[in-house]
N, C-alpha and C positions, 0 to 999 in steps of 0.2 A: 764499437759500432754495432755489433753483431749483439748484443746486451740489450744497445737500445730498439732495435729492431724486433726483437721477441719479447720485449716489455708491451711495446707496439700490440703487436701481436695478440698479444695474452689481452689486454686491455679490452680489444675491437671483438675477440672471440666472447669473452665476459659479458659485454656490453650485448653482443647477440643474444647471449644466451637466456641471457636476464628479460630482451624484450619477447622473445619465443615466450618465457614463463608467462610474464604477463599476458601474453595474449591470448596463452591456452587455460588461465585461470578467470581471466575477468566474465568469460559467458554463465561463471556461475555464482559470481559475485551479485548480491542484490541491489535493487535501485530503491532509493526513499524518497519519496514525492510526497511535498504537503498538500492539506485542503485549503482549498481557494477560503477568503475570509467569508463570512456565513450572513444572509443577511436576515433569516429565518431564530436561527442562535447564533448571536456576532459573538460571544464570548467563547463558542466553544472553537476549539484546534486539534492539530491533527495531524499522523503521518500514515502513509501506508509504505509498506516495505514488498515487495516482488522481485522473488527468486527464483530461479527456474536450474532444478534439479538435471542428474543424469539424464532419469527419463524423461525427460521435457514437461514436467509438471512445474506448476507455475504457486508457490507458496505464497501465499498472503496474511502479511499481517498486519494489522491495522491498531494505534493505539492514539485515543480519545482526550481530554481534557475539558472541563468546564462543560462540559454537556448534559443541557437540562435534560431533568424526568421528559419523556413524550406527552405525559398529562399535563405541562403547565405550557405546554405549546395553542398556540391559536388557530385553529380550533384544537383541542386536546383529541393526541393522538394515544396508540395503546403499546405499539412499540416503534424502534429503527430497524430497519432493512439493509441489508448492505446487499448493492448492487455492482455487475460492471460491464461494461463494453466489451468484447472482444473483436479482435486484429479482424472478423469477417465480417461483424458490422453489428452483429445477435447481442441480445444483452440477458445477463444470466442471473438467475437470483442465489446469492453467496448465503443469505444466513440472516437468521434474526441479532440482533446487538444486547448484549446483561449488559446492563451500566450495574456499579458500586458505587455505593459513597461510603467512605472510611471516617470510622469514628475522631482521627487526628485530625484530620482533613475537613475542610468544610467543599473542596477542589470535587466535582463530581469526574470521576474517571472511567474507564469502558475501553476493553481493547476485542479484538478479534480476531479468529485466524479460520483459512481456507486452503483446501489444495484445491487446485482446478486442473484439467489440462488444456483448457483456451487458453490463450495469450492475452489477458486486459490491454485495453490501451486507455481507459478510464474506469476511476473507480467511485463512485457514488452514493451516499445515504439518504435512504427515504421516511417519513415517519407514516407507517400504517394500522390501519384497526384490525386487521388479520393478517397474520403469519402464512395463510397457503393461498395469498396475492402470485399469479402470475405475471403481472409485468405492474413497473414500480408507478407507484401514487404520485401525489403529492402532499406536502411541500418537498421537493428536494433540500434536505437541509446542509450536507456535505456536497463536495462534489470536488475531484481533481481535474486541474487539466489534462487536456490527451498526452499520452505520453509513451 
């Protein structure tokens, strides 16, 4: 009796101990959110990834697929911007977008990465004719929902 008792035991403490981990691990685990389908470029896809560090910095990375040049866009534009919201409402400009296209590849790809320390609650691509744009253009060509 006394056997199954601290089997018990052992079990129920395990079982705590494992969800304490978890829950002291997961605020620094990252979230991957896709872009909403594109009606600007429907071919192109997309994830972004946000992680938020010790010091509450907020990493971004963002990785592209099928995304045309900015010039074969309508009106042709000169580059993408990656935007995003933060949790106060402000929306902040992350960075201009290098696409590549690889010689194996006919697949056009482009990824990007940021630290911030706002918190995004959305993250968004714009196509524009200058890079020291304060607040984003259009077309919005990406865009995630809030999150």
């Amino acid at each position: 009796m006394n056997l199954v008792k601290k089997n018990s035991t052992h079990k129920i403490s395990m079982t705590f101990i494992l969800a304490l981990t978890l829950l002291l691990i997961a605020p620094s685990c990252s979230r991957k959110i896709e872009f909403e389908n594109s009606n600007v470029v429907p071919a192109a896809r997309g994830t972004v990834k946000v992680k938020t560090d010790d010091n509450k910095n907020n990493a971004i990375k963002i990785e592209l697929l099928n995304l045309a040049e900015p010039e074969r866009l309508d009106p042709p534009r000169q580059m993408y911007m990656v935007w995003m919201t933060t949790d106060q409402g402000s929306t902040k400009n992350l960075g201009q977008i290098k696409t590549s296209t690889h010689t194996f590849s006919k697949t056009l790809k482009a990824s990007f990465e940021a630290v911030t320390t706002f918190k995004p609650t959305k993250i968004f691509i714009t196509a524009e004719d200058n890079a020291n744009v304060e607040t984003p253009g259009w077309p919005v060509v990406l865009t995630t929902s809030k999150f």
